[in-house]
C-alpha positions as CSV (number, residue, x, y, z in Angstrom):
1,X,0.0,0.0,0.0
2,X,1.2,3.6,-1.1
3,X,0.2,6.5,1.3
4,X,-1.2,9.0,-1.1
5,X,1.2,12.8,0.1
6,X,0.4,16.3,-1.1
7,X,1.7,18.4,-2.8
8,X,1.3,22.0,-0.5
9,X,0.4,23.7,-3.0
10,X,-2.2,21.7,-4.3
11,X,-5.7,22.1,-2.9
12,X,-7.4,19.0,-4.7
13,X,-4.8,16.8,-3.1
14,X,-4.9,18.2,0.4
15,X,-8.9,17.6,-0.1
16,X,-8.8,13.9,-1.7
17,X,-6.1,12.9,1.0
18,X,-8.0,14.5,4.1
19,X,-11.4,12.7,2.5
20,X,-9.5,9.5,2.1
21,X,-8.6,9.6,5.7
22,X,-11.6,10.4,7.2
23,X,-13.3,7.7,5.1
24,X,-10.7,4.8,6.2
25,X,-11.3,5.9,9.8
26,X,-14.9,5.4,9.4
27,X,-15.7,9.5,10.4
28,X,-19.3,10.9,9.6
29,X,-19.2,14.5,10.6
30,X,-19.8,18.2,9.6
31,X,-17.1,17.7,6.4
32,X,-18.6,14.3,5.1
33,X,-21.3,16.5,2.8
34,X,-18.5,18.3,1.3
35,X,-16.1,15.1,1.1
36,X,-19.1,14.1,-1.7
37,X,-19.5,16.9,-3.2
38,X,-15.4,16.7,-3.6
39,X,-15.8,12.8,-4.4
40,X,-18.5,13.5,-7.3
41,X,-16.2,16.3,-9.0
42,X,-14.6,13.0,-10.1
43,X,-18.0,10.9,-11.5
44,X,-17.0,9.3,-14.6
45,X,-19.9,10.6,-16.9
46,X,-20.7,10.1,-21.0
47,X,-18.7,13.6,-21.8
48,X,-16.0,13.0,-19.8
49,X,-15.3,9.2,-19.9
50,X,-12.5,9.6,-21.9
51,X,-10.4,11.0,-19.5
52,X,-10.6,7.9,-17.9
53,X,-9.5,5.5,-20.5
54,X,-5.9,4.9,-19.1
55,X,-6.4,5.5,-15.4
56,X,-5.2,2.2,-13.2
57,X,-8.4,0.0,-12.3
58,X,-8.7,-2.4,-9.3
59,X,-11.1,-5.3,-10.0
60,X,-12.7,-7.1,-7.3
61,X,-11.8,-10.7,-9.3
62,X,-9.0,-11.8,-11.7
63,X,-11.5,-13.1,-13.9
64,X,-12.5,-9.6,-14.5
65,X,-9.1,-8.0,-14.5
66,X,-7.8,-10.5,-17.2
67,X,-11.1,-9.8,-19.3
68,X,-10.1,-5.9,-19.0
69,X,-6.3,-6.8,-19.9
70,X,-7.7,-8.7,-22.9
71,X,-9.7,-6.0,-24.8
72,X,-6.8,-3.6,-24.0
73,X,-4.1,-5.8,-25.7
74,X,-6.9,-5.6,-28.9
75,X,-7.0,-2.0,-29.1
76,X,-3.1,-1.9,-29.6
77,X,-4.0,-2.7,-33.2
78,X,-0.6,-4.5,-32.5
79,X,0.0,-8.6,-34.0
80,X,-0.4,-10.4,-31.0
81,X,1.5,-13.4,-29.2
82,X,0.8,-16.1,-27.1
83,X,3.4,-17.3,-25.4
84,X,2.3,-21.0,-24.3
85,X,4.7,-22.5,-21.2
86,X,7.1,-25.2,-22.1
87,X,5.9,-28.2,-19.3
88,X,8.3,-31.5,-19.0
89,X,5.0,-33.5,-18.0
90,X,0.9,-33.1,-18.4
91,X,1.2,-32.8,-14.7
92,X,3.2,-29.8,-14.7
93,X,0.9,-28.1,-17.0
94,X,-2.1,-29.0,-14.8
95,X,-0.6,-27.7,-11.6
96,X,-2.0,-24.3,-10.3
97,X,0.4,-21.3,-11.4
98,X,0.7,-20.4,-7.6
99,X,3.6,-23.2,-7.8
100,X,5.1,-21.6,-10.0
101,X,5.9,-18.0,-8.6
102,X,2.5,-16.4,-10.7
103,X,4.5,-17.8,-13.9
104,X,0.6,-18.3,-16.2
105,X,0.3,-21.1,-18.4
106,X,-0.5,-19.1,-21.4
107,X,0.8,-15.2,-21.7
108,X,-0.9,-12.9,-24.3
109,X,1.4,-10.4,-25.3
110,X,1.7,-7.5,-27.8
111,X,4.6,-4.9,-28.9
112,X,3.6,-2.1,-26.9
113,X,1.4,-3.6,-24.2
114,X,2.1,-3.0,-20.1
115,X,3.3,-5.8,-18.1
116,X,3.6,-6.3,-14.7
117,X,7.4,-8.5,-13.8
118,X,6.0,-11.6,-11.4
119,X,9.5,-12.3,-9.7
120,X,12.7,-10.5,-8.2
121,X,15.4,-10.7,-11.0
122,X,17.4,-7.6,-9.8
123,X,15.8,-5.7,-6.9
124,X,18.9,-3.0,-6.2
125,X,17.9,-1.8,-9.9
126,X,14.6,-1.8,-9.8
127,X,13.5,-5.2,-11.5
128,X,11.3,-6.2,-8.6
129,X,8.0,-8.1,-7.7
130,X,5.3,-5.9,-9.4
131,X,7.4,-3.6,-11.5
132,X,5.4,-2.1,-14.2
133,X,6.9,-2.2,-17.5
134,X,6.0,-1.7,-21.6
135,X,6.9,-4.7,-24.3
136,X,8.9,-2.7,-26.7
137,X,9.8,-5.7,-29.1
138,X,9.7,-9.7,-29.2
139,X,12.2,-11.6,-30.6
140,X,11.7,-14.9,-31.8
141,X,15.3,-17.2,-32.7
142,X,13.4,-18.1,-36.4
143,X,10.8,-14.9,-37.7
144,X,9.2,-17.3,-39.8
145,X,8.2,-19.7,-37.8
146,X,7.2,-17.8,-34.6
147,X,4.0,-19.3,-34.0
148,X,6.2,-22.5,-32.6
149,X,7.9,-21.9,-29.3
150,X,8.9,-18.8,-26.8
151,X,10.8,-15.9,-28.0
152,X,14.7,-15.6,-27.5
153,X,13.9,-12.6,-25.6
154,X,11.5,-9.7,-25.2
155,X,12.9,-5.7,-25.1
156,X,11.0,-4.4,-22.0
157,X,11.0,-0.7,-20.6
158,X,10.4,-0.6,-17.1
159,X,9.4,2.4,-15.3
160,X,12.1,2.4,-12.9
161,X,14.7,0.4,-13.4
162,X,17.9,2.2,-13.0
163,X,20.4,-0.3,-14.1
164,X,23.2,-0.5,-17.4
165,X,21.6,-1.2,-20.6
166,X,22.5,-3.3,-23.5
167,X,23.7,-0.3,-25.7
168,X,25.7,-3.5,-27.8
169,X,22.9,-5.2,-28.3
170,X,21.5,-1.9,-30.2
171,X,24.9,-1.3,-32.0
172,X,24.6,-4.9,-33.7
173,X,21.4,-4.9,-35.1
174,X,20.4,-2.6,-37.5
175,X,16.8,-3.0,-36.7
176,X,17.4,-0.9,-33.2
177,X,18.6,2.3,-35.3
178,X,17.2,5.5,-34.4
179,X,14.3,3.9,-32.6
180,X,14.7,5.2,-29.1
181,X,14.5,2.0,-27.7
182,X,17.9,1.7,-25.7
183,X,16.2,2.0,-22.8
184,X,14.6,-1.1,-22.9
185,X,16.3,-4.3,-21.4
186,X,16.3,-7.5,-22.8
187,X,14.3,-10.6,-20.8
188,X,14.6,-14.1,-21.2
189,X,12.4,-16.8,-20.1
190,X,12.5,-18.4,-16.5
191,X,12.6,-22.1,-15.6
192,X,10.4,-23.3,-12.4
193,X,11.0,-26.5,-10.6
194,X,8.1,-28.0,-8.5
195,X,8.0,-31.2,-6.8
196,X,4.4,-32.9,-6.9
197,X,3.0,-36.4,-6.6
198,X,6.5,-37.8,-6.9
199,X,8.0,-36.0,-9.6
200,X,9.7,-33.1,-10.9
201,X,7.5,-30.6,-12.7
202,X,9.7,-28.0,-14.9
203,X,8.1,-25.0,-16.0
204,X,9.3,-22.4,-18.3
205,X,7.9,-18.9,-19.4
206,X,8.3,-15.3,-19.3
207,X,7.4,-14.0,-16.0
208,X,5.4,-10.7,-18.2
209,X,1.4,-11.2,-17.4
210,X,-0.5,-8.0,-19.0
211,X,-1.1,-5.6,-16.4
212,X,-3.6,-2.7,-18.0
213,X,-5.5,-2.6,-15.5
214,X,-4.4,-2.4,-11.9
215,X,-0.8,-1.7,-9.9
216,X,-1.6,-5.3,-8.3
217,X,-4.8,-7.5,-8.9
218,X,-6.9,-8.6,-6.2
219,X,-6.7,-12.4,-5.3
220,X,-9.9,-14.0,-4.5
């Protein structure tokens, strides 16, 4: 959980924080009238839903969250992957994703799409546990025959991620030039051992769900 902080110049903040406050704490007073009035200033309405369009959403299921995520990734307009998990064993591709550190089954992905990284890869840099990030390319070891296997590796740009980049990898491709896109890093899959019923379960996929919608979806 964040705490929201105000800017003291900023009336509309001071207000939504000292409303928030009051609301957590359960107060009904004098100022609950004008914390709804302040609230409704915000109602999503037909001539303003637009300016809603990107905002982060919290859904109360991930049925409905992945739903949301879904008919984002359509309205890239953008060819779209899916990245099926390699599984050793039927069992393996059966057992709940829990197991396996969030690592999904099946990831839908598209150049330009936000993601949300499911695991610590480098956490003094920034590549944490629910680091928000934008697919900036995917790059499959054989472009015509992408529809078979995971990508080599996907270019990602997270927000904050304050590490070195792969300026070479940039230099030798000619594709990269003038793009702007050395600041994206490149990702490669993760491998997942699980013992169950007696045997080993390996699992392997990009750690990358689509994340549209929320900073962290609800489990229920």
């Amino acid at each position: 959980m964040v705490r929201q902080q105000a800017d003291e110049n900023d009336l509309d903040q001071k207000n939504f924080i000292n409303a928030l406050e009051r609301l957590r704490n359960g107060i009904n007073d004098d100022k609950t009238i004008d914390d709804w009035k302040f609230l409704l200033k915000r109602e999503i309405k037909p001539n303003n839903i637009e300016e809603f369009s990107d905002v982060i959403r919290i859904f109360p299921d991930n049925s409905t969250c992945t739903k949301y995520n879904h008919t984002k990734l359509k309205e890239l307009n953008m060819p779209i992957c899916r990245l099926n998990a390699e599984n050793n064993s039927p069992i393996a591709k059966n057992i709940n994703e829990e197991y396996f550190y969030g690592l999904n089954n099946t990831v839908n992905i598209a150049i330009n799409s936000k993601i949300t990284l499911t695991t610590n890869l480098w956490t003094s840099k920034g590549l944490v546990n629910g680091a928000n990030g934008i697919i900036r390319d995917i790059i499959y070891p054989n472009e015509t025959n992408y529809r078979n296997g995971l990508p080599s590796v996907l270019l990602i740009e997270f927000d904050y991620y304050i590490g070195p980049l792969s300026n070479r990898l940039f230099e030798l491709s000619e594709r990269y030039v003038g793009t702007g896109l050395s600041n994206s890093i490149p990702l490669v899959v993760r491998l997942v051992k699980e013992y169950k019923e007696g045997f080993e379960s390996r699992y392997i996929e990009y750690p990358t769900p689509l994340s549209f919608s929320s900073v962290q979806k609800t489990n229920k």
